[in-house]
MIDOSE-1310 file (N, C-alpha, C; in nm, 2 decimals, decimal comma, always signed):
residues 194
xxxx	+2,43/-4,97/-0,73/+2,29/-4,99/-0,71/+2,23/-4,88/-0,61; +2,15/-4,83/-0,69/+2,06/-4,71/-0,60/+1,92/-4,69/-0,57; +1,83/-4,61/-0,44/+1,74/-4,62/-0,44/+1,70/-4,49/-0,46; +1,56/-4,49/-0,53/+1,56/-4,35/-0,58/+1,42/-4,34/-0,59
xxxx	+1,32/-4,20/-0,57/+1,20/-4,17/-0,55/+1,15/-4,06/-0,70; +1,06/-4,11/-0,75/+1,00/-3,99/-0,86/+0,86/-3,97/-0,80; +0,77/-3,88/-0,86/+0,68/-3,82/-0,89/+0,58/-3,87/-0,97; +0,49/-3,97/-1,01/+0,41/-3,96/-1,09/+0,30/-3,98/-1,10
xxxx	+0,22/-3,90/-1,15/+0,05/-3,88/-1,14/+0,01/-3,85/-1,05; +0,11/-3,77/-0,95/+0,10/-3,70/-0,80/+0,12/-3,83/-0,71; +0,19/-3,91/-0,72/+0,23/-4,03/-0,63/+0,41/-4,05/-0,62; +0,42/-4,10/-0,53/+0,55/-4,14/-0,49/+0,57/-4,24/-0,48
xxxx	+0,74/-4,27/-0,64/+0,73/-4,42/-0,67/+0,87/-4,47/-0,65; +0,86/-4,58/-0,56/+1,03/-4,56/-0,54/+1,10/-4,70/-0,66; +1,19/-4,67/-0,67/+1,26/-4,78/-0,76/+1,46/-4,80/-0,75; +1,47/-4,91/-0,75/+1,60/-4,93/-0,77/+1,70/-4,98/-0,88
xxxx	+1,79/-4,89/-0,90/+1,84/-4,91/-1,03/+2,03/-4,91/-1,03; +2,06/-4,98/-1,14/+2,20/-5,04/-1,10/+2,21/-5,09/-1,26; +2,35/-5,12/-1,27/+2,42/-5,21/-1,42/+2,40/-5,10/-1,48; +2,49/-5,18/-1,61/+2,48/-5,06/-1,73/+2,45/-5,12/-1,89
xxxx	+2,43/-5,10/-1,95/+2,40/-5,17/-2,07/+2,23/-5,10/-2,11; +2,19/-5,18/-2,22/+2,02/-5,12/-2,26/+1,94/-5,17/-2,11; +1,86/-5,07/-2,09/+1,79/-5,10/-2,02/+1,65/-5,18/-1,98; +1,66/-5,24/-1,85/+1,53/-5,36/-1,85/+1,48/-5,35/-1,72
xxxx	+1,35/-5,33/-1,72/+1,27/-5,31/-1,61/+1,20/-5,43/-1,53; +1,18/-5,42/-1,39/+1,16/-5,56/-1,35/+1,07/-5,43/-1,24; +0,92/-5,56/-1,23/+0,82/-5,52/-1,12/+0,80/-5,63/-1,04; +0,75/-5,59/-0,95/+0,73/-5,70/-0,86/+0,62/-5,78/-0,78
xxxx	+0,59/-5,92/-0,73/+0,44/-5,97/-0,70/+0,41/-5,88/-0,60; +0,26/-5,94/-0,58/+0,17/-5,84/-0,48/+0,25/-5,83/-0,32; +0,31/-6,00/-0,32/+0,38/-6,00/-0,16/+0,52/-5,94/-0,14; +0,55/-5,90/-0,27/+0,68/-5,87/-0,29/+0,68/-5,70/-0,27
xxxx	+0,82/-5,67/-0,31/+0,89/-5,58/-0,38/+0,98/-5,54/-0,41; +1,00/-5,40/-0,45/+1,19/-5,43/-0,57/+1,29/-5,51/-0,49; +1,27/-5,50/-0,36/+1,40/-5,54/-0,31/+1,42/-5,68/-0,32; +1,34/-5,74/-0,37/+1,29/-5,86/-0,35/+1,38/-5,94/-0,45
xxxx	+1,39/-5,85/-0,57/+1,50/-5,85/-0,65/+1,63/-5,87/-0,62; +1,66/-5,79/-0,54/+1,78/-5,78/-0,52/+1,85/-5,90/-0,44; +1,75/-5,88/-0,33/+1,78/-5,99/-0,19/+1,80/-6,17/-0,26; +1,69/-6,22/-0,35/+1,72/-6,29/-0,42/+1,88/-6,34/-0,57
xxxx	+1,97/-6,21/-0,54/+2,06/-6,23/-0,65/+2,01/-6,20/-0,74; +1,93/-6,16/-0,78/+1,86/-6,15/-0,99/+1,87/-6,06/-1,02; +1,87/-5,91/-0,92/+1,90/-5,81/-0,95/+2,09/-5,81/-1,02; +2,16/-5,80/-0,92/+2,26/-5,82/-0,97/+2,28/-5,90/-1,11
xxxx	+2,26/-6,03/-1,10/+2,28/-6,11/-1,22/+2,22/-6,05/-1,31; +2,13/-6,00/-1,36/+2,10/-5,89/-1,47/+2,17/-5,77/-1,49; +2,19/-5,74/-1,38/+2,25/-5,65/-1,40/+2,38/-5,62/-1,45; +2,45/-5,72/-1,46/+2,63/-5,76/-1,50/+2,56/-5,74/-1,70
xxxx	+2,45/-5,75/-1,71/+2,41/-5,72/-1,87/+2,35/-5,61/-1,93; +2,24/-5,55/-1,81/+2,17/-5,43/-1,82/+2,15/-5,34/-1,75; +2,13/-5,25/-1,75/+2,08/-5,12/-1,65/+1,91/-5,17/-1,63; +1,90/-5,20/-1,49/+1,84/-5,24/-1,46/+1,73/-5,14/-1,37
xxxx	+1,59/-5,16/-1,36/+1,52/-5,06/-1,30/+1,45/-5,18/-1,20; +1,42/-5,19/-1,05/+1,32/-5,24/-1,03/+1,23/-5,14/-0,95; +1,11/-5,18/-1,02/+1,01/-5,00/-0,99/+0,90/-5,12/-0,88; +0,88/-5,00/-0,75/+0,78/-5,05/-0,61/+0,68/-5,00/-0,70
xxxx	+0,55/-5,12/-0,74/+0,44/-5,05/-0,81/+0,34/-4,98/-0,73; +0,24/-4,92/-0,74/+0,19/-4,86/-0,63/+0,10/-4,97/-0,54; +0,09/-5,10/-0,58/+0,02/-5,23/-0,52/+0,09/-5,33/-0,44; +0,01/-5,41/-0,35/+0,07/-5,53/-0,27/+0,12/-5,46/-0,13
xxxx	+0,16/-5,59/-0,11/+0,15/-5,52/+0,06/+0,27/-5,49/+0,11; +0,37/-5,50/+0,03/+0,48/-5,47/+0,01/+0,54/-5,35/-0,01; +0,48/-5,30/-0,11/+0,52/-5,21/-0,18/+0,58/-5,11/-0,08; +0,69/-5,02/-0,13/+0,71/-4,88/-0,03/+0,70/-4,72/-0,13
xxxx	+0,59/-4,77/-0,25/+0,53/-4,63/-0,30/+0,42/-4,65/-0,29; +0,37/-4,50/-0,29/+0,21/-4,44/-0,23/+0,14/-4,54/-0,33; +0,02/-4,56/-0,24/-0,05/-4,70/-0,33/-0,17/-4,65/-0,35; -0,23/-4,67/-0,46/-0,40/-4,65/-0,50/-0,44/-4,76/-0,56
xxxx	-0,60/-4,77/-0,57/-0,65/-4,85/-0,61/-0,68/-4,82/-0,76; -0,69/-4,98/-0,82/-0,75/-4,89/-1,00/-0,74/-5,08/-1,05; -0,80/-5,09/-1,17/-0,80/-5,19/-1,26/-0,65/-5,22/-1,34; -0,63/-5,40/-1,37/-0,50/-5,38/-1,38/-0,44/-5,30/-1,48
xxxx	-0,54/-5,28/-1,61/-0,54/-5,19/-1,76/-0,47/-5,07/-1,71; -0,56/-5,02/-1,61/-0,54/-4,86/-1,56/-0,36/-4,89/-1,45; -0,31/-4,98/-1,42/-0,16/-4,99/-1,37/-0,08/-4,98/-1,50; -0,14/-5,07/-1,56/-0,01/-5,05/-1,66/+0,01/-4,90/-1,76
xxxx	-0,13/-4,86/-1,77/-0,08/-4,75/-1,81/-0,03/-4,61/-1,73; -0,04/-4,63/-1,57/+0,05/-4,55/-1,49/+0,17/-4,61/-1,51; +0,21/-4,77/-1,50/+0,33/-4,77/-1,59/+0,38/-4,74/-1,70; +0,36/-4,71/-1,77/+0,41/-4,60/-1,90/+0,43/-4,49/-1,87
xxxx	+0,35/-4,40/-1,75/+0,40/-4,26/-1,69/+0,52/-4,26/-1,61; +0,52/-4,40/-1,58/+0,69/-4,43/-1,50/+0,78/-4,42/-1,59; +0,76/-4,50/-1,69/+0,88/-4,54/-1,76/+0,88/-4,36/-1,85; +0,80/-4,34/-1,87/+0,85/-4,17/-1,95/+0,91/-4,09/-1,85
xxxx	+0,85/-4,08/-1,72/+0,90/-4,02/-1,61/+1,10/-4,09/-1,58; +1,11/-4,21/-1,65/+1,25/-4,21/-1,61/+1,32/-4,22/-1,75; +1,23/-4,18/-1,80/+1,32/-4,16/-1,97/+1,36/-4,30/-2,02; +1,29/-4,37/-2,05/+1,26/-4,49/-2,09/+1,13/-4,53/-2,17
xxxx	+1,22/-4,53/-2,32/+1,08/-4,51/-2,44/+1,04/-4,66/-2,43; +1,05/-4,76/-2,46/+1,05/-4,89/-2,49/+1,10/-4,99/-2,39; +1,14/-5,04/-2,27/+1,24/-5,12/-2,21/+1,20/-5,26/-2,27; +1,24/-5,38/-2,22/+1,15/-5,48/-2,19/+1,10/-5,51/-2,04
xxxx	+0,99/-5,54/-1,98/+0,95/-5,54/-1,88/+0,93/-5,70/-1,83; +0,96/-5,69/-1,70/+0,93/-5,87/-1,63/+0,87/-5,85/-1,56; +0,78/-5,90/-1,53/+0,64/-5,93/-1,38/+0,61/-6,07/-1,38; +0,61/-6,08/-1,25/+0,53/-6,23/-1,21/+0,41/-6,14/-1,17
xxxx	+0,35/-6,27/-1,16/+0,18/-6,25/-1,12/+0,13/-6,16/-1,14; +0,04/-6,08/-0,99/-0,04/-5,96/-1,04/+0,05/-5,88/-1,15; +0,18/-5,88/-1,13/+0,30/-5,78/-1,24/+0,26/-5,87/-1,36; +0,26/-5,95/-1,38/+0,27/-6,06/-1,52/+0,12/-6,01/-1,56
xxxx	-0,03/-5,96/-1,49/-0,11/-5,96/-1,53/-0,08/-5,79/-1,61; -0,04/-5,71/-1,52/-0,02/-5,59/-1,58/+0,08/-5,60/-1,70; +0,19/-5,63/-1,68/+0,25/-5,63/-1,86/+0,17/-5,71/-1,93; +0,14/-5,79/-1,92/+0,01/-5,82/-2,02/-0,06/-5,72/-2,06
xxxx	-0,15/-5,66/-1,97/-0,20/-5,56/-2,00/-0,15/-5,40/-2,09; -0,01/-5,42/-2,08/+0,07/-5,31/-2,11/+0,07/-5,33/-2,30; +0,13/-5,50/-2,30/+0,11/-5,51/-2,40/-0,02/-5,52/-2,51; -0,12/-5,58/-2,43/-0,22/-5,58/-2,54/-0,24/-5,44/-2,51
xxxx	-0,24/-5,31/-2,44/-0,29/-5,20/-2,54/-0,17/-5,12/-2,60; -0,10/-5,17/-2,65/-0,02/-5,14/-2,77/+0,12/-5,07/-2,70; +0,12/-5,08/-2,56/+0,20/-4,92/-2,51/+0,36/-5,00/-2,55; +0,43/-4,91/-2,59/+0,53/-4,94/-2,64/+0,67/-5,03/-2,55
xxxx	+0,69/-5,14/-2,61/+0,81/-5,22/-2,52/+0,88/-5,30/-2,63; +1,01/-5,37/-2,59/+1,05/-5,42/-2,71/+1,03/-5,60/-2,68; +0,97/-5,61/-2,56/+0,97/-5,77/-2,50/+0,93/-5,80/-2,37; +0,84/-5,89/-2,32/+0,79/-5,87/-2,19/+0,84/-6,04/-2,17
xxxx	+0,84/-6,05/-2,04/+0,87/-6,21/-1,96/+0,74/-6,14/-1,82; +0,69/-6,28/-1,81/+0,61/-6,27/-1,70/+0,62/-6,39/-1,66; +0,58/-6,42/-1,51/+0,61/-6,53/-1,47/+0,45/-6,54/-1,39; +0,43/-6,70/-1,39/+0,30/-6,71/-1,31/+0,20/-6,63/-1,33
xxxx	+0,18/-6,54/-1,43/+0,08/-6,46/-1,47/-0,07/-6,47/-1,42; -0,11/-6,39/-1,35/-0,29/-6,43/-1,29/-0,38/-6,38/-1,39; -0,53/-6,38/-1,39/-0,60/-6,30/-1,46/-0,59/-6,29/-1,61; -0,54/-6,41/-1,64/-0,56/-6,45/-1,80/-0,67/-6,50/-1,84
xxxx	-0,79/-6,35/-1,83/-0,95/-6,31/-1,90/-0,98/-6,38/-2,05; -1,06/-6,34/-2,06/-1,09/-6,35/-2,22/-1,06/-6,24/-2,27; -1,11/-6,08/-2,27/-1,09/-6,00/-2,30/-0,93/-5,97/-2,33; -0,90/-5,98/-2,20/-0,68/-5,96/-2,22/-0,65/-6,04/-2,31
xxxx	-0,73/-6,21/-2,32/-0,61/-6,30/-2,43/-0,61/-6,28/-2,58; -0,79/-6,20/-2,62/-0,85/-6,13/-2,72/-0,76/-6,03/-2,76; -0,74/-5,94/-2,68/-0,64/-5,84/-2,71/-0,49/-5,86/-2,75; -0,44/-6,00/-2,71/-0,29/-5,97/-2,69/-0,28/-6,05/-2,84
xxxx	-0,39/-6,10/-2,88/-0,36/-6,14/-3,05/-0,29/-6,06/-3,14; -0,15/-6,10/-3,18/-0,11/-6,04/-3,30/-0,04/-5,89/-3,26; -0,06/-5,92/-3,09/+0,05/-5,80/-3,07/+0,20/-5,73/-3,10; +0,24/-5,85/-3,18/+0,40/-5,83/-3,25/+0,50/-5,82/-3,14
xxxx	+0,46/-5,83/-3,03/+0,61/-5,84/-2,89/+0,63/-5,95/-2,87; +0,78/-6,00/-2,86/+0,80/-6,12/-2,78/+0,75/-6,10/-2,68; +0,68/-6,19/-2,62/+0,64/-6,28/-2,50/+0,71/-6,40/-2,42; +0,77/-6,40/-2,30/+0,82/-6,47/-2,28/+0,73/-6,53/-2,11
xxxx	+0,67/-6,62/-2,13/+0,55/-6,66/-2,00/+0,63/-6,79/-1,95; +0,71/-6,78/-1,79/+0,76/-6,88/-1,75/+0,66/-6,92/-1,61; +0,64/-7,08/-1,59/+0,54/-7,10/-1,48/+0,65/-7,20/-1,41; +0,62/-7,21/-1,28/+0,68/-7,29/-1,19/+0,61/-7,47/-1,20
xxxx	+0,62/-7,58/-1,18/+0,59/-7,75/-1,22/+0,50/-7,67/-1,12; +0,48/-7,65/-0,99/+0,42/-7,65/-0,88/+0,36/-7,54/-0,87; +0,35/-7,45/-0,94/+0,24/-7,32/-0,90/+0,07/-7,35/-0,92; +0,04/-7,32/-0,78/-0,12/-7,37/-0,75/-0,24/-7,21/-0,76
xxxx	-0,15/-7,13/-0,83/-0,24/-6,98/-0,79/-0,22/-6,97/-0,93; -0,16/-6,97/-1,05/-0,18/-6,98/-1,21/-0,10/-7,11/-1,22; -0,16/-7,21/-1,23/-0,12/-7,34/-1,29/-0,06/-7,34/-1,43; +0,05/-7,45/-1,43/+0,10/-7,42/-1,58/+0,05/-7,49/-1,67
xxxx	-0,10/-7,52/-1,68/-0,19/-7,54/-1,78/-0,26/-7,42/-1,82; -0,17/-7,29/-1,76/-0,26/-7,19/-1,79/-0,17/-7,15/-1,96; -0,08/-7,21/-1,95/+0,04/-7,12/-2,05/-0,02/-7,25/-2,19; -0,13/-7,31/-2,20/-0,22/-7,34/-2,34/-0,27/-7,20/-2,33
xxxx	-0,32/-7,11/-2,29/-0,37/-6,98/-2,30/-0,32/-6,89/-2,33; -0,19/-6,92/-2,37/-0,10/-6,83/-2,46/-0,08/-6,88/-2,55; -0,08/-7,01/-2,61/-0,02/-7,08/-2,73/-0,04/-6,95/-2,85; +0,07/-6,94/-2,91/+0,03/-6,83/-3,05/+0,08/-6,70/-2,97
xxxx	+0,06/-6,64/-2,83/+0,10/-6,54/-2,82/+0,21/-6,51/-2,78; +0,28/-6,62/-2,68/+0,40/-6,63/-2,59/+0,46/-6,80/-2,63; +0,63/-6,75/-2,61/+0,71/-6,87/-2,61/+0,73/-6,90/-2,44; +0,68/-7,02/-2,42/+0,65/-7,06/-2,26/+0,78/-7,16/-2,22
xxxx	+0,79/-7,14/-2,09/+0,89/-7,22/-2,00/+0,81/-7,27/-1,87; +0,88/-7,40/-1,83/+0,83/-7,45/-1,68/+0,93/-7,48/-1,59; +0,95/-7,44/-1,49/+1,05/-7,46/-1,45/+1,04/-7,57/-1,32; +1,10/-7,66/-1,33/+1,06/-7,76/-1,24/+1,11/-7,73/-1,08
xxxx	+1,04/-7,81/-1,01/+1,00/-7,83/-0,86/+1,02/-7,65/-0,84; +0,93/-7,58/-0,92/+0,93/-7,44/-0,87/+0,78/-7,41/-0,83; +0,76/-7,28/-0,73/+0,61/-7,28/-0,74/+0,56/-7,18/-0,78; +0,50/-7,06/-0,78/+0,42/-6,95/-0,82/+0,55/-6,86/-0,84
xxxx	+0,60/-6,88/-0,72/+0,73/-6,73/-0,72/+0,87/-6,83/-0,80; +0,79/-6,88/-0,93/+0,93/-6,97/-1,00/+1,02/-6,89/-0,95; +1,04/-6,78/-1,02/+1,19/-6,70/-1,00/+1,26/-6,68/-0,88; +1,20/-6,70/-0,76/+1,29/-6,71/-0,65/+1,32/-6,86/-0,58
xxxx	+1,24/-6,92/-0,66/+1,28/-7,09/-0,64/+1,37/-7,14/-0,70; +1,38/-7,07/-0,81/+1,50/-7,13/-0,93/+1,58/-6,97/-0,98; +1,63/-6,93/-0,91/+1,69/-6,83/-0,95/+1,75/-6,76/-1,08; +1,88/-6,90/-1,04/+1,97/-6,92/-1,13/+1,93/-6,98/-1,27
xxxx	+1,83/-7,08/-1,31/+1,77/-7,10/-1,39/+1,70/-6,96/-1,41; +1,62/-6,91/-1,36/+1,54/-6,83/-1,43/+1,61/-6,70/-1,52; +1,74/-6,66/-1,44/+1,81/-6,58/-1,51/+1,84/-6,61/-1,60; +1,97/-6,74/-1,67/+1,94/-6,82/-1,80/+1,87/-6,78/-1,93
xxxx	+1,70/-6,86/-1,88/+1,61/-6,83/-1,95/+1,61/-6,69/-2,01; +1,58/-6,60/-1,89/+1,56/-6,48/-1,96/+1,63/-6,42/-2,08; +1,83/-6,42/-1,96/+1,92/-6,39/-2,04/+1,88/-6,45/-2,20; +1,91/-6,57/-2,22/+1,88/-6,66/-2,34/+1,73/-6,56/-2,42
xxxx	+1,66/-6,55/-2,35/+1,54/-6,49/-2,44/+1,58/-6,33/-2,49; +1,62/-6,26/-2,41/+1,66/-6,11/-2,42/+1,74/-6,10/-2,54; +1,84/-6,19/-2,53/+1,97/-6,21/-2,62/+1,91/-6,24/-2,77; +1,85/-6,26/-2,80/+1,74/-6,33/-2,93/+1,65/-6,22/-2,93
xx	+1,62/-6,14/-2,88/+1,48/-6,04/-2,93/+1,51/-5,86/-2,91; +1,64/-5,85/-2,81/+1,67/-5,70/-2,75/+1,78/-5,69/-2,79
């Protein structure tokens, strides 16, 4: 596992990367970041399957790359200058929250992935849910029983676009409440679509 700095769009983006297998990218919530992955075990545990990337997005208060402001449309398509920047046509991508709002975003404008998981996803617009119609990517939307910041009555607002999970007595940050479940799931989902 390494930590490592690129270049893009004239910004400095740090990311950590480790495992070997096809590669799968993980971003992280606004309070978070990459390490957040790690410190939690999920880094590793994915990583016994994939070459794993977790990219500091330029957002949250966390983060430790140069940060700018922009709409979440306009992040995810600086994420696509990441992922070309590390030579990565397609991955599949995971984000909770504000991250779950941007792969969303990644996906409805067509930018190329083979499968997204988001977790707790915020900012599920009308516009975004309009767009992600008929996008042809797995979707994989997991919510925590207890998340009070995107409740898991939000994941009727995906019906038709995403196969949804709940993970009980978890809350917003499912994935670091239930770890080891969450890895499962994913594994299980990846394994079926990548």
């Amino acid at each position: 596992m390494s930590e490592k700095f690129i270049i893009v769009g004239g910004k400095r983006i740090r990311y950590i990367s480790g495992g070997s297998g096809k590669p799968l990218v993980l971003l992280h919530g606004w309070s978070f970041n990459a390490d957040t992955w790690v410190e939690s075990g999920i880094f590793p545990s994915l990583a016994s399957r994939y070459e794993v990337y977790a990219i500091d997005m330029p957002y949250g208060i966390k983060t430790k790359s140069e940060r700018f402001k922009a709409a979440r449309p306009e992040y995810a398509v600086f994420l696509r200058g990441v992922l070309d920047a590390l030579g990565l046509p397609d991955p599949p991508l995971v984000g909770p929250s504000a991250s779950g709002e941007v792969v969303l975003w990644y996906v409805a404008q067509r930018l190329p992935t083979k499968a997204a998981v988001v977790i707790g996803p915020v900012g599920l617009g009308e516009e975004l849910l309009s767009r992600l119609k008929g996008v042809g990517v797995p979707i994989l939307a997991i919510w925590g029983e207890r998340d009070e910041i995107s409740p898991p009555s939000n994941a009727e607002l995906l019906r038709g676009i995403a196969t949804t999970a709940v993970l009980k007595n978890a809350g917003h940050a499912a994935y670091l409440d239930k770890p080891g479940e969450f890895v499962k799931i994913v594994l299980e989902f990846l394994s079926q679509v990548y």
